[in-house]
N, C-alpha and C positions, 0 to 999 in steps of 0.2 A: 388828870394827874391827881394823884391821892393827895391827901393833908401831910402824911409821911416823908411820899416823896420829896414835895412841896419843900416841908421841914429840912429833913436831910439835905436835900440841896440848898438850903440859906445856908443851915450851918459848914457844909463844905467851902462857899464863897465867902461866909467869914471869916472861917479860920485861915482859908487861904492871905486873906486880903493883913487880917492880922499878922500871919508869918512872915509876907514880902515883909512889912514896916518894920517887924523886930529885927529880920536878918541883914535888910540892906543895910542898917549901919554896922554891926556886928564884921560885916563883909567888908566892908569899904575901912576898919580900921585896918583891917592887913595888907591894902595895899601901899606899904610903904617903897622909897626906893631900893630895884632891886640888889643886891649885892656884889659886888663886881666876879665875875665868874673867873675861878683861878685859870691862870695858863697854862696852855697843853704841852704836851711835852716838848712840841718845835721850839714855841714860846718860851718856854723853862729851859731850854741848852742854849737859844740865844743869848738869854741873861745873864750866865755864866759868868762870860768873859774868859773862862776855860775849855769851853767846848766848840770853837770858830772852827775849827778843822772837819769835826762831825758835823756841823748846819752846813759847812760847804759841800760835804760830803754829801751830804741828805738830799739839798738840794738838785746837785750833780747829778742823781739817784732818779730826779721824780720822787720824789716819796716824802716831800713838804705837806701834799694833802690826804698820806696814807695815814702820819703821825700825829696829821692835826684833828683828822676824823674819831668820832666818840668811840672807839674802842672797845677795853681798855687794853693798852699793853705795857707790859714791862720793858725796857729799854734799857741794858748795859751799855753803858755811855761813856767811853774814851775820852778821857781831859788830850789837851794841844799835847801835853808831854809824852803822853802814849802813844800817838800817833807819830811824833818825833824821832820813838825807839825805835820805828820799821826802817829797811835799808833806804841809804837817799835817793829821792826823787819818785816812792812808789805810791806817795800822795797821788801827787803832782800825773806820775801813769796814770791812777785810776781813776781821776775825776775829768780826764778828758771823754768827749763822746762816744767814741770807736771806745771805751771799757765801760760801757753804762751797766751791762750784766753782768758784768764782773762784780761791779761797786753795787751793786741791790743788790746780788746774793753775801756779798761780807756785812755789810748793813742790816742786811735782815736775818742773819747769824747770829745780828747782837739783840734780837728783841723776841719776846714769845709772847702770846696768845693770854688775855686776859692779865690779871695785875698779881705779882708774884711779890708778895713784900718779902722784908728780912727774916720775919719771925715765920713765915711761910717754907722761907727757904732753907731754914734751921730746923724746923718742926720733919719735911721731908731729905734734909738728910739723916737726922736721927732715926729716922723709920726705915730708909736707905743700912743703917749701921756704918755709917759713917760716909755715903755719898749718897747723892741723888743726882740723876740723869733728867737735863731737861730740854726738850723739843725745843727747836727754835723756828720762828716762822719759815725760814728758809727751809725748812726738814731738814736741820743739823741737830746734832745733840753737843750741850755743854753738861763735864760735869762739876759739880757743886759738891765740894767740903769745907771742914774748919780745920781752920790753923790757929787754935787757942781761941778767941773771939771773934777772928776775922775770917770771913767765908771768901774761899778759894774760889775760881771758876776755872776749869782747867778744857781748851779747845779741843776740836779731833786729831791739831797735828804736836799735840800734849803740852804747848806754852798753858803755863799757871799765871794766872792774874788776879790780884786780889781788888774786892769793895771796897773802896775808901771811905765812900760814903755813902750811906742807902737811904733808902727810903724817902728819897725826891720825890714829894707828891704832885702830883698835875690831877687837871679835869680829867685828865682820861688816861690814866694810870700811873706808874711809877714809874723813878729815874734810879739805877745803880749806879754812881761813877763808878768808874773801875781804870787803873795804870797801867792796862796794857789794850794791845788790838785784838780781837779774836780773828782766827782763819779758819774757813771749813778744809775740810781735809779734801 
């Protein structure tokens, strides 16, 4: 081994030796405790107190662990009272067993693919001129306008619903309430 090598290799093992001691504390000040990780959307309709009729539905559905999974998706989310406006007893029909794919495809009517906020869905109906058309996971389309500052969602079998409230964040995407049910055609 030459003198160089020699050299170069002390100096490699010291500076090595010096970096661990500077970075382990440097390192170890960021481990503080972690942050409580926000709830996902299941979690976020549960807490409601508005939305019992959709987590029974959901559940009904299977699809507790599609909406709890990292996504992200947008969710139009029907409060107890929207659900109330449909004719009586068609809850009640679809969350029995014998209508599970009935009740996953209206369910997933209400949600599309990645996180669509408010200002998302403003930005594409303006570009729309005055609507935009949007895929739902089920392969349905809703369409999206305003009505002065409130964005419309109007179903395939043309009921109009409006956002009440937008931009419910969760870990893994957003919530729309919205006042009424959507139906695919």
């Amino acid at each position: 081994m030459t003198l160089k090598t020699t050299l170069t290799a002390a100096i490699a093992v010291a500076l090595a030796a010096t970096t661990s001691l500077v970075a382990a504390p440097a390192l170890a000040d960021h481990h503080k405790a972690a942050a409580p990780a926000a709830p996902n959307i299941v979690q976020t309709a549960m807490s409601t107190g508005v939305h019992n009729t959709l987590v029974a539905a959901v559940k009904a559905a299977g699809l507790v662990n599609t909406l709890s999974s990292p996504g992200p998706f947008t969710v139009f989310a029907p409060t107890d009272t929207a659900f109330a406006k449909l004719p009586e007893g068609t809850v009640a029909t679809l969350v029995k067993p014998a209508n599970k794919g009935t009740l996953t495809t209206i369910l997933t009517y209400h949600a599309v693919a990645g996180k669509v906020t408010a200002a998302d869905l403003v930005a594409l109906i303006k570009k729309g001129h005055g609507e935009a058309v949007i895929k739902t996971v089920a392969g349905g389309e809703l369409t999206a306008r305003l009505a002065g500052d409130k964005i419309i969602i109007t179903d395939e079998k043309g009921r109009a619903t409006a956002v009440t409230q937008a931009d419910v964040k969760t870990s893994n995407g957003v919530i729309h309430v919205t006042d009424g049910v959507f139906l695919p055609a």
